[in-house]
LOSE-928380 format. One record per residue: residue number from 0; x, y, z of N, C-alpha, C in turn. Coordinates in pm, whole numbers, plus 50000, padded with zeros to 5 digits. Layout:
residues N
<pt NUM <X Y Z> <X Y Z> <X Y Z>>;
...
//
This chain:
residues 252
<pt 0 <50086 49880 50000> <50000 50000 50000> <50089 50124 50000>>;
<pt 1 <50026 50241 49909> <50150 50330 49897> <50086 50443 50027>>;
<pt 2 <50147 50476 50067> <50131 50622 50178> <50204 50769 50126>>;
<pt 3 <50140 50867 50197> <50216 50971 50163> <50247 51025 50266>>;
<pt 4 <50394 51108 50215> <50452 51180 50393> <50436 51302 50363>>;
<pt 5 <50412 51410 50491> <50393 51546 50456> <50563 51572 50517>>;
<pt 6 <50605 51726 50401> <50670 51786 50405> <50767 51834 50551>>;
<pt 7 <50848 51784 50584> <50927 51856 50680> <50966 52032 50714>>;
<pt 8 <50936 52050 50564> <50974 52199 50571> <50873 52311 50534>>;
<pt 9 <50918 52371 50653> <50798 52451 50682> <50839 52640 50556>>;
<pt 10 <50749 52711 50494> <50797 52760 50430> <50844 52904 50508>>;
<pt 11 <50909 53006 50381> <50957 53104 50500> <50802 53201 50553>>;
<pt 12 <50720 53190 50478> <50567 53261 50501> <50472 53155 50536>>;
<pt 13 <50358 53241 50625> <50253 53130 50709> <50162 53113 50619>>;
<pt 14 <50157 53146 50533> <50069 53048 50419> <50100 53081 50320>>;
<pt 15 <50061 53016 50206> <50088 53024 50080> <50040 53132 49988>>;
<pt 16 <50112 53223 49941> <50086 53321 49892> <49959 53324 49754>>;
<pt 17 <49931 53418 49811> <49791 53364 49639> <49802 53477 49541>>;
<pt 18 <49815 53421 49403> <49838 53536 49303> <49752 53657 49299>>;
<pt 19 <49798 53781 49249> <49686 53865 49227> <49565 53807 49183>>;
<pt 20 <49448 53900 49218> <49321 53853 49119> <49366 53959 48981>>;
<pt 21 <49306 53885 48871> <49288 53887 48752> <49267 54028 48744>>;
<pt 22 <49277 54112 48655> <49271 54234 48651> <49135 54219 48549>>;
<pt 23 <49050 54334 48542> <48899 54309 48513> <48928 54305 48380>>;
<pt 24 <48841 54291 48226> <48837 54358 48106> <48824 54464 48144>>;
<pt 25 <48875 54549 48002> <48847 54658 48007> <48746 54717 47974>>;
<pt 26 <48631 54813 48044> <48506 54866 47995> <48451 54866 47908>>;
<pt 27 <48325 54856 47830> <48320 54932 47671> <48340 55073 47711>>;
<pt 28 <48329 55136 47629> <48372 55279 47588> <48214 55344 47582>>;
<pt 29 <48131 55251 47555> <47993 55282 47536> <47932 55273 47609>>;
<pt 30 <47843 55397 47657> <47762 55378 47785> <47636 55364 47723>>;
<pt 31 <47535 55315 47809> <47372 55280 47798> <47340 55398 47736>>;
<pt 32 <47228 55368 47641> <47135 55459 47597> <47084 55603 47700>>;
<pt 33 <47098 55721 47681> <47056 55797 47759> <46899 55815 47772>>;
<pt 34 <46810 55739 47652> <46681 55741 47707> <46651 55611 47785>>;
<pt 35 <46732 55579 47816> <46700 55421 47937> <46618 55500 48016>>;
<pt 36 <46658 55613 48104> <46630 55668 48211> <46467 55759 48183>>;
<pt 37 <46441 55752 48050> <46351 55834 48063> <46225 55862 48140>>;
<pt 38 <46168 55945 48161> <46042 55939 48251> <45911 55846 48207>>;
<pt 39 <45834 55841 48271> <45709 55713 48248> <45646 55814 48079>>;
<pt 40 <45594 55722 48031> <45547 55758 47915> <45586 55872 47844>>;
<pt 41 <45734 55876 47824> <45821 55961 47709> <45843 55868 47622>>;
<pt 42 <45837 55801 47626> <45820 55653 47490> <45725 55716 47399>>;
<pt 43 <45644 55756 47461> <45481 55817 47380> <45485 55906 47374>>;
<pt 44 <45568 55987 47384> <45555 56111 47383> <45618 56155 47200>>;
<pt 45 <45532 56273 47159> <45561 56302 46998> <45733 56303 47002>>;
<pt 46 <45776 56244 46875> <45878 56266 46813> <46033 56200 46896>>;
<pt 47 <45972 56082 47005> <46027 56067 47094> <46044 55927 47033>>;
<pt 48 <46159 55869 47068> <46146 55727 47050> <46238 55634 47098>>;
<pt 49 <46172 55492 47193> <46198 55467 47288> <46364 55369 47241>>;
<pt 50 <46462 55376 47285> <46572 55291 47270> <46588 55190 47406>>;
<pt 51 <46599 55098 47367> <46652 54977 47496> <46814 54956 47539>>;
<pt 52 <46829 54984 47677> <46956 54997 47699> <47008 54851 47697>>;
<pt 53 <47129 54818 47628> <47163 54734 47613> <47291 54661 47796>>;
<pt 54 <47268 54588 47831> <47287 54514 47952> <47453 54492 47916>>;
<pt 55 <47572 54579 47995> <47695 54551 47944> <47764 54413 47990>>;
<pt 56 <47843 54383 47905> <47857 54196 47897> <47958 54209 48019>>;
<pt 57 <47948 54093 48110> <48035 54104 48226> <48163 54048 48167>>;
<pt 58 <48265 54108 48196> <48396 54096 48174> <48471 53905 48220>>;
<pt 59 <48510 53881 48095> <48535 53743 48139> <48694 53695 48218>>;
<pt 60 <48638 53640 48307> <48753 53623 48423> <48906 53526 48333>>;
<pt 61 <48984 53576 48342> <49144 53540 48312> <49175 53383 48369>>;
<pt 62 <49177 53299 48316> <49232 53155 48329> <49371 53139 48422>>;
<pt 63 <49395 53105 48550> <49490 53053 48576> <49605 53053 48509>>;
<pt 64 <49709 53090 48566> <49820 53016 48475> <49940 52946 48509>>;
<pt 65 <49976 52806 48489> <50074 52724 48601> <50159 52673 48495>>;
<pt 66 <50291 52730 48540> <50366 52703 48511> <50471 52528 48549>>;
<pt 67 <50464 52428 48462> <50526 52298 48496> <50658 52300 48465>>;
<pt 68 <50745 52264 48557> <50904 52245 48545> <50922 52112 48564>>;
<pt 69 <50977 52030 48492> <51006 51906 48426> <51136 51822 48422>>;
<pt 70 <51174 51773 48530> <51361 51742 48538> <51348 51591 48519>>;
<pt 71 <51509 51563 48483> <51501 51431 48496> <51515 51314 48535>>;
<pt 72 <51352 51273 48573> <51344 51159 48632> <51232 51070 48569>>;
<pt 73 <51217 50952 48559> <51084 50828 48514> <50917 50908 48569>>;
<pt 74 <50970 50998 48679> <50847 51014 48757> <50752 51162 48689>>;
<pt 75 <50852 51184 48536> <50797 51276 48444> <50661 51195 48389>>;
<pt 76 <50640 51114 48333> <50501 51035 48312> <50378 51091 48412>>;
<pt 77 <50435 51087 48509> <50296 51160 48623> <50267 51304 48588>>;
<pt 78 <50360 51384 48563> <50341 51496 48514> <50270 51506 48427>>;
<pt 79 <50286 51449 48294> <50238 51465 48188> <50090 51420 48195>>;
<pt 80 <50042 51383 48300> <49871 51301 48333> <49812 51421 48430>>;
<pt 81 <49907 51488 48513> <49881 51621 48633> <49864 51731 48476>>;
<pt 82 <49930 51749 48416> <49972 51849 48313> <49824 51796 48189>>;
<pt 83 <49780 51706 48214> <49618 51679 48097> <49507 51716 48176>>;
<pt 84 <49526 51674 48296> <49403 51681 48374> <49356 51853 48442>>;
<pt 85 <49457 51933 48417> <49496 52079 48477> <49400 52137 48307>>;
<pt 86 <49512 52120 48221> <49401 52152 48089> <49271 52153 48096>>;
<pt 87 <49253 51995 48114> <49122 51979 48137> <49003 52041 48204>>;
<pt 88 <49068 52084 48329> <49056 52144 48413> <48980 52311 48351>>;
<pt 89 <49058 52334 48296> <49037 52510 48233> <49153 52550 48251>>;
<pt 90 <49250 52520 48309> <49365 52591 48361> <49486 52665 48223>>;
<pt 91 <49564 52739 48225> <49632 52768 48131> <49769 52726 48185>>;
<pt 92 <49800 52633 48093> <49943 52532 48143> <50078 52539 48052>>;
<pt 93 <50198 52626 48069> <50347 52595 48031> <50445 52530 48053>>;
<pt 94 <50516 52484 47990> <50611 52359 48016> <50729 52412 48004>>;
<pt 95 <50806 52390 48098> <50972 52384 48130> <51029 52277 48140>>;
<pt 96 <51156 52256 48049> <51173 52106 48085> <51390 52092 48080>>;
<pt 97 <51448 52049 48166> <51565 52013 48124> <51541 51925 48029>>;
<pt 98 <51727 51943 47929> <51754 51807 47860> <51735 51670 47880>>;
<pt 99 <51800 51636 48042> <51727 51504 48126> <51556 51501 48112>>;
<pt 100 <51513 51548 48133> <51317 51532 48138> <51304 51513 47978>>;
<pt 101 <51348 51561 47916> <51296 51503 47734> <51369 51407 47694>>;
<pt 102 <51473 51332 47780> <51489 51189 47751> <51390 51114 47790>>;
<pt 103 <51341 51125 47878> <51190 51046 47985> <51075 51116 47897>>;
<pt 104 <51071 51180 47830> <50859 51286 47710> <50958 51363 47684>>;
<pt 105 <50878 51364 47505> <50945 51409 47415> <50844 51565 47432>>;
<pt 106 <50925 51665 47359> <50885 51804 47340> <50701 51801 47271>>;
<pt 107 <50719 51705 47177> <50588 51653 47123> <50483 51607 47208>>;
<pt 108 <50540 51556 47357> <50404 51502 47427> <50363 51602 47485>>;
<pt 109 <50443 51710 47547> <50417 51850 47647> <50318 51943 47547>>;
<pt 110 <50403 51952 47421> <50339 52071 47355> <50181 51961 47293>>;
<pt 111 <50172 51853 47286> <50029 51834 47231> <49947 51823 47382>>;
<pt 112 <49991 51845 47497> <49935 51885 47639> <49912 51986 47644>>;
<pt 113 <49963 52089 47595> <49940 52222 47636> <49896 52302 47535>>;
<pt 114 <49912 52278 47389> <49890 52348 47322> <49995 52425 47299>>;
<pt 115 <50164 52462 47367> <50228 52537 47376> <50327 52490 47385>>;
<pt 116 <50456 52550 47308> <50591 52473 47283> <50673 52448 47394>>;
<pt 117 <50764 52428 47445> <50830 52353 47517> <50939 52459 47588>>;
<pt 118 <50981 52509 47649> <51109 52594 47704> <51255 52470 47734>>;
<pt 119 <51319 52515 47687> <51429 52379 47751> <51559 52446 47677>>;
<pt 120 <51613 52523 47563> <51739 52623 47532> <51695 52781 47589>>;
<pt 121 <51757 52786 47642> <51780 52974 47650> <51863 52999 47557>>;
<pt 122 <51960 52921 47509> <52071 52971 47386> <51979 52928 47257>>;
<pt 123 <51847 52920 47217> <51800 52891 47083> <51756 53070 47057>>;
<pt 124 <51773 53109 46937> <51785 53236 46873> <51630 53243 46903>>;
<pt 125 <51631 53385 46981> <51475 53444 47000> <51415 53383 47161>>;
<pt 126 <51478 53303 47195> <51429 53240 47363> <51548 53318 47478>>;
<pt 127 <51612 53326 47438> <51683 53430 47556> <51606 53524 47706>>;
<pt 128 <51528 53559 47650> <51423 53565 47741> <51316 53536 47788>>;
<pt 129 <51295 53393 47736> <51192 53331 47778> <51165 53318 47948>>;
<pt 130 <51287 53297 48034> <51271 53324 48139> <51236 53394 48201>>;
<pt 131 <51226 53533 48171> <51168 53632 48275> <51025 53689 48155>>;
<pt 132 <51017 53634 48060> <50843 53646 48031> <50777 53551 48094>>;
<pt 133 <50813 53357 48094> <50724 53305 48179> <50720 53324 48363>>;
<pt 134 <50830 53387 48398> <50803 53417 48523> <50721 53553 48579>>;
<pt 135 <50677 53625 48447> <50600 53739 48455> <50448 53641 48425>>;
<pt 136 <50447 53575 48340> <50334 53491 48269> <50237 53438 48422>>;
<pt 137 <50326 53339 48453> <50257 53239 48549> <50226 53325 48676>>;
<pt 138 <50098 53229 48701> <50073 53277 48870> <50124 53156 48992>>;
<pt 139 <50154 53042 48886> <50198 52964 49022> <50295 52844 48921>>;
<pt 140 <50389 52797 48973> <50531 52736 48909> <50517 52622 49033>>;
<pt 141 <50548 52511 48952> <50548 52405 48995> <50669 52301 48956>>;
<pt 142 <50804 52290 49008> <50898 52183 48994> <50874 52014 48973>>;
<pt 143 <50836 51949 48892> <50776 51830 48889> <50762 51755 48789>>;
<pt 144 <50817 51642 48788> <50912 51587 48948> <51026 51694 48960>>;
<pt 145 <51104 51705 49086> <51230 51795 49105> <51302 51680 49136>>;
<pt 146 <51410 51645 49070> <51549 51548 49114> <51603 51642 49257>>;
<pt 147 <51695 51552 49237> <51839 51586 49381> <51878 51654 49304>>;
<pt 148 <51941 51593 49199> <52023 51701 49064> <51966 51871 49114>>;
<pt 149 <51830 51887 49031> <51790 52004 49069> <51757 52093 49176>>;
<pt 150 <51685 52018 49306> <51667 52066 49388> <51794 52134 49412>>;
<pt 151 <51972 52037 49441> <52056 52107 49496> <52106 52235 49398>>;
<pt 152 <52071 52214 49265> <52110 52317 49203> <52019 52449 49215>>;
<pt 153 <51867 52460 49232> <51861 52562 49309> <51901 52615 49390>>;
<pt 154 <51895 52535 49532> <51940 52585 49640> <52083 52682 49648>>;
<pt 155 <52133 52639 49511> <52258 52715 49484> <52267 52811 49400>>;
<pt 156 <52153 52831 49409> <52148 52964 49263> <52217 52955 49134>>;
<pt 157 <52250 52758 49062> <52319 52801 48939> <52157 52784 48838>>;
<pt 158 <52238 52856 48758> <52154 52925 48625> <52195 52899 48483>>;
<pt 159 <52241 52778 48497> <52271 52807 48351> <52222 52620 48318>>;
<pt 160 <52096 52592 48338> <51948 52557 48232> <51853 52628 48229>>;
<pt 161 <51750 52542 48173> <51659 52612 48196> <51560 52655 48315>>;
<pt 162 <51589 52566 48410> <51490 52602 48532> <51566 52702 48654>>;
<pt 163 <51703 52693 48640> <51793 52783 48719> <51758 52949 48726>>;
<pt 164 <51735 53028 48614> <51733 53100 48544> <51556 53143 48583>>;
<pt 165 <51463 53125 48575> <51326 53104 48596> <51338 53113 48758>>;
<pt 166 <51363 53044 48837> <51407 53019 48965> <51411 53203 49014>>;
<pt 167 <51548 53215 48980> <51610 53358 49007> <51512 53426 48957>>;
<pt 168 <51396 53479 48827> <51340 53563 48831> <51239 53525 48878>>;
<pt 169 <51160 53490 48917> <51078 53441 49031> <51010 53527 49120>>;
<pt 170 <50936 53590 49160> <50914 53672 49243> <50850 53608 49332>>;
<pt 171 <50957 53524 49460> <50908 53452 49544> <50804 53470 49653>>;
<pt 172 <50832 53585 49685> <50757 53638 49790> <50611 53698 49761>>;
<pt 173 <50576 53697 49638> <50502 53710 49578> <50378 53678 49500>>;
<pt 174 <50458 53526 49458> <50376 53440 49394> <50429 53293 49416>>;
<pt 175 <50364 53170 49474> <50401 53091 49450> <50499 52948 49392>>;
<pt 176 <50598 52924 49433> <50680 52834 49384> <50654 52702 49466>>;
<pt 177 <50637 52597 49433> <50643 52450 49449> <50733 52392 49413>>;
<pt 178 <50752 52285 49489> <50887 52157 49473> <50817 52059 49501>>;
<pt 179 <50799 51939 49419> <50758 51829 49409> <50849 51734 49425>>;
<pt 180 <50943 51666 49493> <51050 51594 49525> <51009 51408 49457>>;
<pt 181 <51076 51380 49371> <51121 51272 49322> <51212 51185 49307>>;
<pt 182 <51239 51084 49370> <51381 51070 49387> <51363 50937 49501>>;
<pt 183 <51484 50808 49425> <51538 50725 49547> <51524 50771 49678>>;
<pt 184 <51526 50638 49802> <51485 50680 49913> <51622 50735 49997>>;
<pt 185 <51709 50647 49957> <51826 50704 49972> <51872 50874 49965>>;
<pt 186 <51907 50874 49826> <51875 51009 49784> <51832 51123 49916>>;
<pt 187 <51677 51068 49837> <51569 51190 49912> <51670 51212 50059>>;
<pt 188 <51690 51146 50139> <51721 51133 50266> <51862 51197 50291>>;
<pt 189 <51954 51194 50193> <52094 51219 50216> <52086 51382 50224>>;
<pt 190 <52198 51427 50373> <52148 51548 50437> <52197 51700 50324>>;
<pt 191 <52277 51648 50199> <52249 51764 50127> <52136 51748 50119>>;
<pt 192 <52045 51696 50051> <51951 51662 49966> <51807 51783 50074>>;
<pt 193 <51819 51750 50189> <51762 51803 50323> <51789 51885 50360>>;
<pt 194 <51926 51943 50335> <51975 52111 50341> <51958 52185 50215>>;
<pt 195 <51914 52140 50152> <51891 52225 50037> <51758 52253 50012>>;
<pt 196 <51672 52126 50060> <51503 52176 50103> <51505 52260 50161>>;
<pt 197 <51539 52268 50272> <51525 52316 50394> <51563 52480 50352>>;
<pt 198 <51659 52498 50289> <51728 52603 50241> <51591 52699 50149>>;
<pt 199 <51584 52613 50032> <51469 52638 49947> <51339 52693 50016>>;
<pt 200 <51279 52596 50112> <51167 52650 50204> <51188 52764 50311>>;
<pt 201 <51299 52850 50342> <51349 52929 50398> <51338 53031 50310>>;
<pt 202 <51367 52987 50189> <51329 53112 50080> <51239 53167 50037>>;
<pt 203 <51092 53093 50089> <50975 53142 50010> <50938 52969 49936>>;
<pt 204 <51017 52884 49911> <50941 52781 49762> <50849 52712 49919>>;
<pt 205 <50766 52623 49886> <50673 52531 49908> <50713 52385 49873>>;
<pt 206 <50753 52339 49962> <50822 52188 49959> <50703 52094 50024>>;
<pt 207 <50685 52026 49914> <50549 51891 49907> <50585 51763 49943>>;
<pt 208 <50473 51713 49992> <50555 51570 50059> <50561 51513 49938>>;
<pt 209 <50628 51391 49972> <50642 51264 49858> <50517 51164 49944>>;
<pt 210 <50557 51044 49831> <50461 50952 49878> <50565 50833 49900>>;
<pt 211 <50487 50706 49960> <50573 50636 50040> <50537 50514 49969>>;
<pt 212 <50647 50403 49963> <50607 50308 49902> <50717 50277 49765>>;
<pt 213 <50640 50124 49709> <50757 50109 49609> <50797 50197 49499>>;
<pt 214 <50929 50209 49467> <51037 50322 49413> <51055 50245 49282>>;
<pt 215 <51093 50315 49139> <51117 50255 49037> <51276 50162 49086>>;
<pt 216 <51342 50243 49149> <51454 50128 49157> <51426 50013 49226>>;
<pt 217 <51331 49963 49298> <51314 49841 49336> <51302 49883 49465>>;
<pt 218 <51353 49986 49541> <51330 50003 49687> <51199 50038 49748>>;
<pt 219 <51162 50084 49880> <51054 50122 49897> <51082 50206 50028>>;
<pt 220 <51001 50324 50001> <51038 50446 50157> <50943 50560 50041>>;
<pt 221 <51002 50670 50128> <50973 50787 50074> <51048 50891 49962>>;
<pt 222 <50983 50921 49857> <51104 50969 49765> <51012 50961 49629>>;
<pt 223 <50881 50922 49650> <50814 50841 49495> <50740 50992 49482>>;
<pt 224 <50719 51049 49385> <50651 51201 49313> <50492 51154 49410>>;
<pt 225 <50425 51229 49443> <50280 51215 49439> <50183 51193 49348>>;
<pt 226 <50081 51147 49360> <49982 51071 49258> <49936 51206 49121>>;
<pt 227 <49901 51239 49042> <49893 51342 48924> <49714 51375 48986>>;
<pt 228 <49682 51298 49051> <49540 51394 49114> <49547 51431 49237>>;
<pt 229 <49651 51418 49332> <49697 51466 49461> <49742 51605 49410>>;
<pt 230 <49817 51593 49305> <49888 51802 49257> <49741 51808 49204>>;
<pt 231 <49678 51798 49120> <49593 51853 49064> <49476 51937 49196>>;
<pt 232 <49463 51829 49244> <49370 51868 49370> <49397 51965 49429>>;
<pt 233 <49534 52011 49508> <49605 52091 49599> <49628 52215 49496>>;
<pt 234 <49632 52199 49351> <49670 52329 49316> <49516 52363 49271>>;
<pt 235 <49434 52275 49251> <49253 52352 49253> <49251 52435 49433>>;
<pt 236 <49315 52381 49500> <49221 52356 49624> <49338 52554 49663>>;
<pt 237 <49434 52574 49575> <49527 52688 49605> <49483 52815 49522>>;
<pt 238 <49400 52802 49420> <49305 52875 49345> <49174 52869 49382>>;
<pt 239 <49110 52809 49496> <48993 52831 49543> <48958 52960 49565>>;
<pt 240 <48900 53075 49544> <48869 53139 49663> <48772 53142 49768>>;
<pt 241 <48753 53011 49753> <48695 53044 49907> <48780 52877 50028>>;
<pt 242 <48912 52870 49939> <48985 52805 50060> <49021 52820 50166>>;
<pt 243 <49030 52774 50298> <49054 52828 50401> <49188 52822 50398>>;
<pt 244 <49266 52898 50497> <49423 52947 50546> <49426 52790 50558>>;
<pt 245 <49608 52744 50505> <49656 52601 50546> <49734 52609 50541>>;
<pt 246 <49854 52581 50659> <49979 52545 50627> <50045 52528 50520>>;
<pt 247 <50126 52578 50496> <50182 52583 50353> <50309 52444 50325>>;
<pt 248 <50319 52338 50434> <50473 52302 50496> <50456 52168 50363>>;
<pt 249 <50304 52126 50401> <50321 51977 50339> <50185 51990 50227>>;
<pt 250 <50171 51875 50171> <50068 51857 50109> <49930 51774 50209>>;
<pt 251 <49801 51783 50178> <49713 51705 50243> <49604 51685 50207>>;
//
């Protein structure tokens, strides 16, 4: 039976930050008929004639937008089922992916998920700044699966893939960052691996439990990605508005 463990690390804020609301459409320009208002029987009245004010269309609310970061591990497959069901959802979904994560889904499975091409060169002519448009883009960024590889390479501020770079423009304190931890039990457990969470959740990110149970390498503990309707759920349940305040430390 698989179990899940909640998060050890508690983040540096008491709850999880929630994106701006949506900024409204913009007005028509056209206001109601000025004989809307007219007095009782000026309809009838000579040379008068009655116009119906037309009811202005309510401004349609702005779609979510979650950003998926994609490293590499086997436990990318879950993503790509969290990353259909979010679509599905209504949600507006972008993909980040290291070189490692498109050995495990090809650029072709993300972009026929999303509708939207793939981020993974900053050195391809014209993407250079793709990083600080999708970190302006998204309201909430999600690492998943996050290796050891990556986790420790955040925690260290290098920048030179693609998720390093995104990381740093980030406006942590601001908006939402998640870490989805994937990874041997070993691994998971070894005390870089735990100082660099720990580090990360000191910063503002949101460190999610794993789940417990058998591991693609044959082992079994904690270290396995969470189920693709456990994220789906928790990131509906983080766009609620009418969710109540929750600890931000673990998943539940």
């Amino acid at each position: 039976m698989n179990t899940r463990t909640s998060s050890p690390f508690p983040s540096a804020t008491a709850s999880t930050p929630r994106p701006a609301a949506a900024s409204p459409a913009t007005a028509s320009p056209f206001t109601a008929s000025p004989f809307a208002a007219a007095a009782p029987g000026a309809a009838n009245a000579p040379g008068t004639a009655a116009t119906a004010a037309a009811a202005p269309a309510a401004p349609e609310k702005r779609k979510s937008r979650i950003l998926f970061a994609l490293t590499g591990s086997i436990a990318c497959y879950k993503a790509c089922f969290a990353i259909s069901k979010l679509v599905q959802a209504g949600y507006e979904v972008r993909t980040v992916a290291t070189p490692a994560a498109l050995q495990f889904v090809g650029n072709a499975t993300l972009e026929g998920l999303t509708g939207q091409p793939v981020y993974s060169d900053f050195w391809q002519p014209g993407r250079a700044m793709d990083h600080i448009d999708l970190a302006r883009w998204a309201d909430l960024a999600i690492v998943c699966p996050a290796t050891a590889n990556t986790i420790n390479r955040l925690a260290a501020g290098l920048a030179d893939d693609a998720i390093g770079p995104l990381f740093l423009a980030w406006e942590i304190r601001k908006k939402p960052w998640w870490i989805a931890p994937a990874m041997n039990v070993v691994m998971y457990q070894n005390r870089i691996t735990q100082a660099s969470l720990r580090k990360l959740a000191d910063l503002g990110a949101r460190v999610l439990g794993t789940g417990t149970g058998a591991l693609a390498c044959g082992e079994e503990g904690p270290g396995r990605l969470l189920e693709p309707d456990e994220i789906v759920t928790q990131i509906q349940v983080h766009f609620s508005p009418t969710a109540p305040a929750r600890d931000p430390r673990h998943i539940a």
